[in-house]
RODO-455474 format. One record per residue (C-alpha): chain; residue number from 1; z, x, y. Coordinates in Angstrom, 3 decimals. Example, Ala and Ser with C-alpha at 12.3 -4.5 7.8 and 13.67 -1.06 7.14 Angstrom:
! RODO-455474
- A, 1, 7.800, 12.300, -4.500
- A, 2, 7.140, 13.670, -1.060
***
This chain:
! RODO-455474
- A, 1, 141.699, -62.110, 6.325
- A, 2, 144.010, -64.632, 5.084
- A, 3, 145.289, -62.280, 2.422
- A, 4, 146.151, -59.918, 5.380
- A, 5, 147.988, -62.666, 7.817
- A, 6, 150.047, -63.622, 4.946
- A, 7, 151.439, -59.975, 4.675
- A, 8, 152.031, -59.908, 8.244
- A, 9, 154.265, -63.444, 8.152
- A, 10, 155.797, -61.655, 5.375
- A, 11, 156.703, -58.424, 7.194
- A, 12, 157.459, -60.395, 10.146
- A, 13, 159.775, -62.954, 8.269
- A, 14, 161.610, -60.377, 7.059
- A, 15, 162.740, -58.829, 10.309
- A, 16, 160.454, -55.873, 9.895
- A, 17, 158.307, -56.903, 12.398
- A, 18, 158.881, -58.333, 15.869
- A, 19, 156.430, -60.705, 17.607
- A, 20, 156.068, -61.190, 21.096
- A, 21, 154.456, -64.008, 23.198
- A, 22, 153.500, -67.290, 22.378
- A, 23, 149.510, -68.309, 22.481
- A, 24, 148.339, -64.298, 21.997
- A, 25, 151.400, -62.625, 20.421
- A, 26, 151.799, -59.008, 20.107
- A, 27, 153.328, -57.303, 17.085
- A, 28, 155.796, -54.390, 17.146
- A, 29, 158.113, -52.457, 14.384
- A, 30, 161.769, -54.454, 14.959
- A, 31, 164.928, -51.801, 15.263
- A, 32, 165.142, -53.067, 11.109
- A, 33, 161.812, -51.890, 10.168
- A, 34, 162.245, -49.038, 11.792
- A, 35, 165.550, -48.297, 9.395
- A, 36, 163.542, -49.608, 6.902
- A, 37, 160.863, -46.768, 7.458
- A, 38, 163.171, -43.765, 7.970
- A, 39, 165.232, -44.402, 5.190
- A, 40, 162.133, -45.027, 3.026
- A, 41, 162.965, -48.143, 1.571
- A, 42, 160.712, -50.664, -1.023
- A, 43, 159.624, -53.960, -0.073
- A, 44, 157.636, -56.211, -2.513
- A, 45, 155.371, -58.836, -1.510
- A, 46, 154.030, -61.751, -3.284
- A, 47, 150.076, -62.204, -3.385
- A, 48, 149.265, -65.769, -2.700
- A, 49, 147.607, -67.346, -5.308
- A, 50, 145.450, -69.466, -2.209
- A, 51, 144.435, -68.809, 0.976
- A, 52, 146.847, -70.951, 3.129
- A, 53, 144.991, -74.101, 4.657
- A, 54, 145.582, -75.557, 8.002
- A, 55, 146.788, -78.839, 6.909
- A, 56, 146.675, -81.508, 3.787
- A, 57, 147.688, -85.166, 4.409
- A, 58, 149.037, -85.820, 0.825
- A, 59, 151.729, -84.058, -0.677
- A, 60, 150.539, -82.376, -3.816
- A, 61, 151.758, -83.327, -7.848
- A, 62, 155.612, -82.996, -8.212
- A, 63, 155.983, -83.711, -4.808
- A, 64, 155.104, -80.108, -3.728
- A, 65, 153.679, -78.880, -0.295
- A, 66, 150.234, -77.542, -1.754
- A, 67, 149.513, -76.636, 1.993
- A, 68, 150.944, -76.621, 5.305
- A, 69, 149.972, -76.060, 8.829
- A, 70, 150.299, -72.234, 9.015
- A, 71, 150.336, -71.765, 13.145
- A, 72, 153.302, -74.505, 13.054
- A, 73, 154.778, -72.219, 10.243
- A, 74, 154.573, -69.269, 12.204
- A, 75, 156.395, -70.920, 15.220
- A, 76, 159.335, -71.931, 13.238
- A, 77, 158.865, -68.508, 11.687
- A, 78, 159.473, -66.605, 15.082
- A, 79, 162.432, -69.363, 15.891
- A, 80, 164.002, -68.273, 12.474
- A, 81, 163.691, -64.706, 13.495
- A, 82, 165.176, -65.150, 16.730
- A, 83, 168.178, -67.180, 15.638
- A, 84, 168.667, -64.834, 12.645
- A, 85, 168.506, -61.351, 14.975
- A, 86, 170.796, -63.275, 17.609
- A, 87, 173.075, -63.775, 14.548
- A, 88, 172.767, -60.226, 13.177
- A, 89, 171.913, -61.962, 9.399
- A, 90, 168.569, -61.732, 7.107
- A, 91, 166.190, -64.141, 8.095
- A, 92, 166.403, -66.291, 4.685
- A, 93, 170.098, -67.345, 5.679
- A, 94, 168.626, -69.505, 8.419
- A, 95, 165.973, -71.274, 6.301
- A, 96, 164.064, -69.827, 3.860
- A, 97, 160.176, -70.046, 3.502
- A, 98, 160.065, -73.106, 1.304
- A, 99, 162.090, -74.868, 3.764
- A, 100, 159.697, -74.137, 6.905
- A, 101, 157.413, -75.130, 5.035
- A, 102, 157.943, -78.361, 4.273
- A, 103, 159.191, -78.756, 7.798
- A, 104, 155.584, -77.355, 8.572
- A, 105, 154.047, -80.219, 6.760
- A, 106, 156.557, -82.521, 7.232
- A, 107, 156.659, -82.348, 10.896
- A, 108, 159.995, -84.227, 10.882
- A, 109, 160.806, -85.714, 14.230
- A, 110, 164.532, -86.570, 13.855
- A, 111, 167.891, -85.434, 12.351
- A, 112, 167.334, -88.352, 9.652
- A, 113, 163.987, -86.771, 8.473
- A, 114, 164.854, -83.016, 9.125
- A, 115, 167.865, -84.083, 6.805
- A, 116, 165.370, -84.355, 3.634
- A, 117, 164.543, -80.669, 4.106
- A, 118, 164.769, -78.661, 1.305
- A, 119, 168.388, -76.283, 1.994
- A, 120, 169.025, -78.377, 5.114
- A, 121, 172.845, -79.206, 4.561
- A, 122, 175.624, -80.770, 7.188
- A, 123, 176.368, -77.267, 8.558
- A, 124, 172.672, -76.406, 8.991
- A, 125, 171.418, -79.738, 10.339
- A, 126, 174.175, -79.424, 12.863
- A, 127, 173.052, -76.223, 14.201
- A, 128, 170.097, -75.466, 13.394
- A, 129, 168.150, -79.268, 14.135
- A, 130, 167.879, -79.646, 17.668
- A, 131, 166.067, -75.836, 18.460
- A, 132, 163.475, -76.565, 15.386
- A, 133, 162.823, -79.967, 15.632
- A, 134, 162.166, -79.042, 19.655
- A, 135, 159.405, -76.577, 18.331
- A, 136, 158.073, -78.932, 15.855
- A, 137, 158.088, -81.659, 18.845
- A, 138, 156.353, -79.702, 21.248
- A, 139, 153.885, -77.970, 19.162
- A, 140, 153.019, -81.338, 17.993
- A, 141, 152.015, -82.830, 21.240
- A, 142, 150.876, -79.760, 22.814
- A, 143, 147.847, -80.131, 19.295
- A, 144, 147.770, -84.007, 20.005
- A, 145, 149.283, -84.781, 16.900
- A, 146, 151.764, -87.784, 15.869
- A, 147, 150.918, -88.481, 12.707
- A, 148, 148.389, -86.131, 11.442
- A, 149, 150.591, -84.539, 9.449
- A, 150, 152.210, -85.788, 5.945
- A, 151, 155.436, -87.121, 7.653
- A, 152, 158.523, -87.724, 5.470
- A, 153, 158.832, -91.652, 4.770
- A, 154, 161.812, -93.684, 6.247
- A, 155, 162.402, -95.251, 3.370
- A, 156, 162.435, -91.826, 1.367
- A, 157, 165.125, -91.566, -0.813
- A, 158, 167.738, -88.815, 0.843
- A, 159, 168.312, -86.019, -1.301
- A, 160, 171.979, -85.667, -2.155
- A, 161, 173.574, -83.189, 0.379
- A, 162, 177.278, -81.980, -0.509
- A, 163, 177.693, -79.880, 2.297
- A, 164, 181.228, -78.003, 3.378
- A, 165, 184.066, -80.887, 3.918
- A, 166, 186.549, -80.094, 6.612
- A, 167, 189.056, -79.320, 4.313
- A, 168, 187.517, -76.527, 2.713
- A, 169, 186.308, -75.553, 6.047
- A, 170, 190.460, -75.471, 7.025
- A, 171, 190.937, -73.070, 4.203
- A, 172, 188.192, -70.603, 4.827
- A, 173, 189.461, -70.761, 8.713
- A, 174, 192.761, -69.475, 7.369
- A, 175, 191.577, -66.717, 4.687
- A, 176, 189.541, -65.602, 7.468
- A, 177, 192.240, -64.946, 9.730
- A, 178, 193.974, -62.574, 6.963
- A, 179, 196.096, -64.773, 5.435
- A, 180, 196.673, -64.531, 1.648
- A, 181, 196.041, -67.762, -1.440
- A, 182, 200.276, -68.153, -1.207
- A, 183, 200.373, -68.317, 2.341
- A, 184, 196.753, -70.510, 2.844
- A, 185, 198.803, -73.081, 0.481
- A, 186, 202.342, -72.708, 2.273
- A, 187, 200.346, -73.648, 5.501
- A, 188, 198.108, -76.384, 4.076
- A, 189, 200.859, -77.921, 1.693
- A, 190, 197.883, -77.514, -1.792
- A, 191, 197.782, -75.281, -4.440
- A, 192, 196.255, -71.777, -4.542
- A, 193, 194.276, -73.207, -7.433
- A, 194, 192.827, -75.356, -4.643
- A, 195, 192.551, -73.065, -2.000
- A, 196, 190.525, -70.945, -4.650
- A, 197, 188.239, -73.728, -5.486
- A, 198, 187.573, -74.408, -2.212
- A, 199, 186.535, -70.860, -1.772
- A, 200, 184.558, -70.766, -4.742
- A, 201, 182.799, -73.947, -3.183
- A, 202, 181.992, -72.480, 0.159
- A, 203, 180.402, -69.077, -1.455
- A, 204, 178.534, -71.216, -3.570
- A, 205, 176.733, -73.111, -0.867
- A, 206, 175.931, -70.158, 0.978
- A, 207, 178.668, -69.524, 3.204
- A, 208, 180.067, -65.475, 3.859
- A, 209, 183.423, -64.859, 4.184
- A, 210, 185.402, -61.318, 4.449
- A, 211, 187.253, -61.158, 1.094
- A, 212, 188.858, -57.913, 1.340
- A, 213, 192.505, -58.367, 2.504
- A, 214, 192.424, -60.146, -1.298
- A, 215, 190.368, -57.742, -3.422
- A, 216, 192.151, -56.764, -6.272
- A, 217, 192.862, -52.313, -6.039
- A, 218, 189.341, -50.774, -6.327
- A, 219, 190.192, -49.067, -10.346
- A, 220, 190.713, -53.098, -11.456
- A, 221, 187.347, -54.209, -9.375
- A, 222, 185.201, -51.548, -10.604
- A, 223, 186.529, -52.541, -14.331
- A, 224, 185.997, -56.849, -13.122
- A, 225, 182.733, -55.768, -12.218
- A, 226, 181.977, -54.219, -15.411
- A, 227, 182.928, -57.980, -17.777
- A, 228, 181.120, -59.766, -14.789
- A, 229, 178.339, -57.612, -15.878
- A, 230, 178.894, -57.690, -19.501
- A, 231, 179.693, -61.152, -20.129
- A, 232, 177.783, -62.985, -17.136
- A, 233, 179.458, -64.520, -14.333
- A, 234, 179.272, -68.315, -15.203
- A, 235, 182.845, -68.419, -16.208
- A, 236, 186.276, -66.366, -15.768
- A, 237, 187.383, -67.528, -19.381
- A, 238, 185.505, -64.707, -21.569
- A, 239, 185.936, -62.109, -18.498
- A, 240, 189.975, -63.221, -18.549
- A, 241, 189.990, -62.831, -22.534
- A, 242, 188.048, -59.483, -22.072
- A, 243, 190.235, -57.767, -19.783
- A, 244, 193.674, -58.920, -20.898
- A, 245, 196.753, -60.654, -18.905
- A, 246, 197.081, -57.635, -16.098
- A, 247, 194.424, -59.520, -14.417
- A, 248, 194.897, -62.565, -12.175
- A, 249, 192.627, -65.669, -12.610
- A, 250, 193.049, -65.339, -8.816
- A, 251, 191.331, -61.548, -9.321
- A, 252, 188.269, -62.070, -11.264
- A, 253, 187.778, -64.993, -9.005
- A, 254, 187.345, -62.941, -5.855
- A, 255, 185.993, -60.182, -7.359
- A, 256, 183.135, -63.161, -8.607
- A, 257, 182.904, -64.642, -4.639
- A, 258, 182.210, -60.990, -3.390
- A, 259, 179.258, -60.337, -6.456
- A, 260, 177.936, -63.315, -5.633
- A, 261, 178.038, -63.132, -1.332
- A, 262, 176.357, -59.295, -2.515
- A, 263, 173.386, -60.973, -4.527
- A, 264, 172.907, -63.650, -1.841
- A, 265, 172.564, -61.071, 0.794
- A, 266, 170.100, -58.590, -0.778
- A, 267, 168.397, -61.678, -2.197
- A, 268, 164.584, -62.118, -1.497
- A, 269, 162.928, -64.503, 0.341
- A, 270, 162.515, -67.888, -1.366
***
């Protein structure tokens, strides 16, 4: 049943699952699902309101993909899986399922159109456009298709990507070599105000960097943790005022970045 295929793409997308082959592709339990079975984890699954359709040539109200063509989705499904399992990361931090989606009804067909893809920012249209736009491509001719699907319009208004800049990029480089916010700034000639915005920026947009050669000692990250809870983690003001001046904006900042890289990995699948 439909009902029944959409659990599948579910356990699949989530690395549980491995498929093999292209036209009649096998199913076995991934190395993941296998962990996932011995150590008796939960996984929920979302019942889908409709049975998935093959294709609609109108975008539906709002702008939303009301349906999409589900064997292109399950291509750029299994290209998702084996970029993410090449990568050693959760499936969602290549593209979640909203995103191949609309690239499912979409169909774009070049780094302009691919560009207007839902989560599709500089760093991800740079690596991650040429291997899906080659499945969409091929799949695309190999059904006959050029325009059957809802393409995105040329004249489409772009949404507003802010992406990573190369300076921030410069900073993460050196934080992820070891160094510390004094000696990022010594090198770069800015302020470790800066180099802390720039971090916050880069977690914030979905990046992952290794924070722990400047995590506070573990009594004052447990105790961080605790305000983060408490008083939300929207600003460092209250947390600050909470916690008293034996804490370093510089602290609760990285303490935030690491909550924050935590949620993002244990985060379900959009």
């Amino acid at each position: 049943t439909d009902e029944l295929k959409e659990m599948v793409r579910s356990l699949v997308t989530n690395g549980l699952l491995a498929q093999h082959g292209g036209g009649y592709p096998t199913l076995s339990v991934s190395p993941q699902g296998r962990k996932f079975l011995n150590d008796r984890e939960q996984l929920t699954l979302t019942r889908p309101k409709h049975a998935p359709m093959t294709r609609q040539t109108s975008p539906g109200p709002s702008g939303r993909e009301t349906a999409y063509d589900t064997k292109l989705f399950d291509e750029l499904a299994a290209l998702r899986l084996e970029i993410a399992t090449d990568r050693e990361v959760p499936a969602y931090q290549i593209f979640g399922n909203k995103a191949l989606q609309q690239m499912a009804f979409h169909a774009p067909q070049n780094e302009a159109e691919f560009s207007k893809i839902s989560g599709v920012g500089d760093a991800k249209l740079r690596d991650f456009s040429g291997p899906f736009l080659k499945v969409i491509t091929e799949y695309m001719q190999a059904n006959g298709q050029s325009g059957g699907i809802q393409r995105l319009p040329v004249d489409a208004p772009k949404k507003r990507v802010r992406g990573i800049s190369l300076s921030i990029r410069e900073t993460v480089s050196f934080v992820a070599q070891g160094l510390s916010f004094e000696e990022v700034a010594e090198e770069r000639g800015i302020s470790e105000t800066t180099i802390r915005s720039h971090l916050e920026r880069f977690v914030r947009e979905g990046g992952r960097i290794d924070l722990g050669h400047l995590m506070p000692p573990e009594d004052k990250r447990c105790k961080i943790e605790s305000a983060f809870k408490e008083m939300g983690e929207s600003r460092l003001t209250p947390v600050r005022d909470m916690l008293g001046d034996d804490y370093t904006w510089e602290e609760l900042a990285v303490v935030r970045m690491d909550l924050r890289q935590g949620q993002a990995q244990g985060a379900p699948v959009a």
